[in-house]
N, C-alpha and C positions, 0 to 999 in steps of 0.2 A: 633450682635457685643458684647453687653453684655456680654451673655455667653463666647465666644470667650476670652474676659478679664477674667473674674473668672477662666475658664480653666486655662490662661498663669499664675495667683495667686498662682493656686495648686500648679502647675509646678515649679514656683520658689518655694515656700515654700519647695516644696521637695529638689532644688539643696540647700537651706541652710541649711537643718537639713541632707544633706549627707555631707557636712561641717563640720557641729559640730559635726558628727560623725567621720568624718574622723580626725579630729582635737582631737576627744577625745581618739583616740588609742595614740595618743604620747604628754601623757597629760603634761608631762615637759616640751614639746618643746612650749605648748600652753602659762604654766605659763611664762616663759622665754621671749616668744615675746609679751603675758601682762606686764611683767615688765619692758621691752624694751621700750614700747611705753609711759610706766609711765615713764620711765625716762625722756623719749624723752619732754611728756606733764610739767616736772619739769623744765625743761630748759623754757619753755611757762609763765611758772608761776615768773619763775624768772624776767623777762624782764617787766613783769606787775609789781611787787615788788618795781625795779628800777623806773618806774613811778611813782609810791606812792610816795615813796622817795622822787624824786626829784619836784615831786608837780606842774608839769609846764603841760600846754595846748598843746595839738599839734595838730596847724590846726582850734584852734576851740572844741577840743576833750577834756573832761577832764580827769582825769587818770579814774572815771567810765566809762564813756563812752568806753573807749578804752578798759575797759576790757569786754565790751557786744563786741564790733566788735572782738577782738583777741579770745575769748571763743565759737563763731559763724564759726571765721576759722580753730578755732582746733577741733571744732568738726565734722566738713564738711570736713576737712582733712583727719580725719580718716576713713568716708566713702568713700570719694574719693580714696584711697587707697586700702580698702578694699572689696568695691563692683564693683570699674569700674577699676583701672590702675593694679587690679591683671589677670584679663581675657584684656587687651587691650593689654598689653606685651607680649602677648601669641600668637597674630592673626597670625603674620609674621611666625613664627616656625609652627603652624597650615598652613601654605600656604605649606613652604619650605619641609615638612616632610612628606605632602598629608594627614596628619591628619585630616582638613577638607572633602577628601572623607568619612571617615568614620561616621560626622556627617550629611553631607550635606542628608541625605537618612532619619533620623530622622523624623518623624510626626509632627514637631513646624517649626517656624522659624529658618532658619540658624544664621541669627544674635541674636537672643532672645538666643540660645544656646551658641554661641561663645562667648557673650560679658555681660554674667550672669550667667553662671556654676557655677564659685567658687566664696565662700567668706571666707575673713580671718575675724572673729568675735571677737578672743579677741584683735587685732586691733583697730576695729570698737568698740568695749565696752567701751574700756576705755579712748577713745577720747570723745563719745558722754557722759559719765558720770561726765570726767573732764572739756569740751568743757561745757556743759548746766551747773556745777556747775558755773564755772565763768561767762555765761551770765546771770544766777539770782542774782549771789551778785552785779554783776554790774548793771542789773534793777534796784534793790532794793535800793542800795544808789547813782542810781544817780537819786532817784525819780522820774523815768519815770510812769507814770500813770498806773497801772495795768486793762486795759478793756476788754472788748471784742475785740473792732476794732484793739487795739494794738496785741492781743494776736493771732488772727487769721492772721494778717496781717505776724504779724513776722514770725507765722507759712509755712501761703500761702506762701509767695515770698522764706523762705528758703527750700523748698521742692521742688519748682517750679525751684529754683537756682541747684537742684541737676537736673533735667532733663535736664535743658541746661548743665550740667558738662558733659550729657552722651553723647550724641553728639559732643559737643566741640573738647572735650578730645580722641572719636572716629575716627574723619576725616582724622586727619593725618595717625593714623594708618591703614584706610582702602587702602590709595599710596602704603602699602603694596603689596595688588593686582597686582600693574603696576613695581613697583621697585623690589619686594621680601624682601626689608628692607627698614622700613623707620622709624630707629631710630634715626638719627640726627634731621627730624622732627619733631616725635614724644618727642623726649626728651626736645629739647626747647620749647614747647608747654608747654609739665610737667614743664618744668623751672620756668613758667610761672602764676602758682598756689602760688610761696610764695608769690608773693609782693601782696596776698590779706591780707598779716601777719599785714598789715598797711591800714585803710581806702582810698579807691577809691581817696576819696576827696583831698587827699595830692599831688596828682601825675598832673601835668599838660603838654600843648602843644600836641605833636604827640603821645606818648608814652600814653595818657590818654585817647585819640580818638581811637587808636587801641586796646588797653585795655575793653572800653568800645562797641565798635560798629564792631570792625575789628574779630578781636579775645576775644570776651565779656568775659572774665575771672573775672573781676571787677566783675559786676552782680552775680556770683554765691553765695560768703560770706557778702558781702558788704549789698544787698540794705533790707534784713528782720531790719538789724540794725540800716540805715540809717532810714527806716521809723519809727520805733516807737521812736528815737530820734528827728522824723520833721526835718531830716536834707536830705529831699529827695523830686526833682523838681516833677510837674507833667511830662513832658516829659521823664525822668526817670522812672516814674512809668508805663507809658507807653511802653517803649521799654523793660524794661523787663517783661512786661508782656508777648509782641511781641516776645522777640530774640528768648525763647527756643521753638516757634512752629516753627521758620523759621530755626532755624538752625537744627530742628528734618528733616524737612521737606529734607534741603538740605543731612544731612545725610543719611538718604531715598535713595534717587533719586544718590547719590555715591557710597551706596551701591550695588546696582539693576546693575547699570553700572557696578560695580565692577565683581559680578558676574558673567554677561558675557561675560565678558574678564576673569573669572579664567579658567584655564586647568586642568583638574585631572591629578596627576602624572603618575596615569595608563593609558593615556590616554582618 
């Protein structure tokens, strides 16, 4: 099994550096949607600014606090974008066009190929470089204890928050399979990623139960920051330890189904 794993490492390491190559034959287009995203990251910073500013708590949260949870979501955003919701847009046209006969035949997994081939990197760069700059300055002056337990913790649950993202954010789009489109779903679902733009903790009633348990979207940016602020129950800590095996698990077992219900086009 091991093994097995380092294999599928190589393997992606190769779909990223055929990426960044591919990415480097139209190096303008690369710059352009780096500074796209910096702009986009400007508009993030600005909203934090306004906080400053106006000085006030929300929720409990103070204007640092809030800029560790916002700099957590903008940089998991840019992954999220760039490693999973640019091959998950892709599956349905992969169904509709038989494009998946030509991988299904492949030596790896079908979904390990379909839902990891491409990455957009300067994306991903300059979210994860502006995203981690604003969650150090917000460690930093909102005094949060720099330790170990804090630092691995943060680490643990926000990497652990990206495995639940792949699943999550895959399910709707496997309906593809049975529908052939299924982006009404899939795109509320995506919808459904900004309101981590604001801690979990603010949101109550129905809307914060399916947030959290129904559709855990909450858990992906949210709990590396609630913990090492101590503003995270043990139950909490618990279920997201839990969500992303259970809902890998349940992606699994959707997919596999899914499967054998696909038709090749060529029959």
């Amino acid at each position: 099994m091991l093994r097995e794993f380092k294999r599928y490492l190589v393997i992606y390491w190769m779909f990223i550096k055929n990426s960044l190559m591919s990415q480097m034959e139209y190096r303008v287009n690369f710059i352009i949607s780096a500074c796209v995203q910096l702009a986009h990251m400007g508009i993030k910073l600005t909203y934090v600014i306004v906080l400053y500013n106006v000085g006030i708590n929300i929720n409990g949260f103070t204007p640092d606090e809030m800029m560790i949870m916002i700099g957590t979501y903008s940089a998991l955003s840019g992954v999220f974008v760039s490693f999973f919701l640019i091959n998950f847009g892709s599956l349905s046209s992969h169904i509709k066009s038989g494009g998946l006969d030509t991988l299904i035949v492949k030596p790896i997994s079908l979904q390990f190929m379909v839902t990891l081939r491409h990455v957009d990197l300067a994306f991903a760069a300059v979210s994860l470089v502006v995203g981690g700059t604003m969650v150090g300055i917000g460690w930093y002056r909102a005094d949060v204890a720099f330790t170990f337990v804090n630092l691995i913790g943060y680490i643990g649950f926000t990497l652990w928050g990206l495995f639940l993202t792949y699943s999550v954010f895959l399910i709707p789009n496997i309906i593809s399979f049975w529908t052939v489109s299924a982006n009404g779903i899939s795109q509320f679902v995506n919808q459904l990623w900004d309101f981590n733009n604001m801690p979990m903790t603010i949101y109550n009633g129905v809307f914060k139960i399916i947030g959290t348990f129904i559709i855990p979207v909450f858990l992906i940016t949210n709990i590396g920051g609630l913990f090492i602020l101590d503003k995270l129950s043990p139950l909490m800590i618990v279920w997201s330890i839990i969500a992303p095996i259970f809902f890998f698990i349940l992606c699994r077992v959707l997919w596999n189904k899914a499967m054998k219900h696909y038709v090749s086009v060529s029959g």
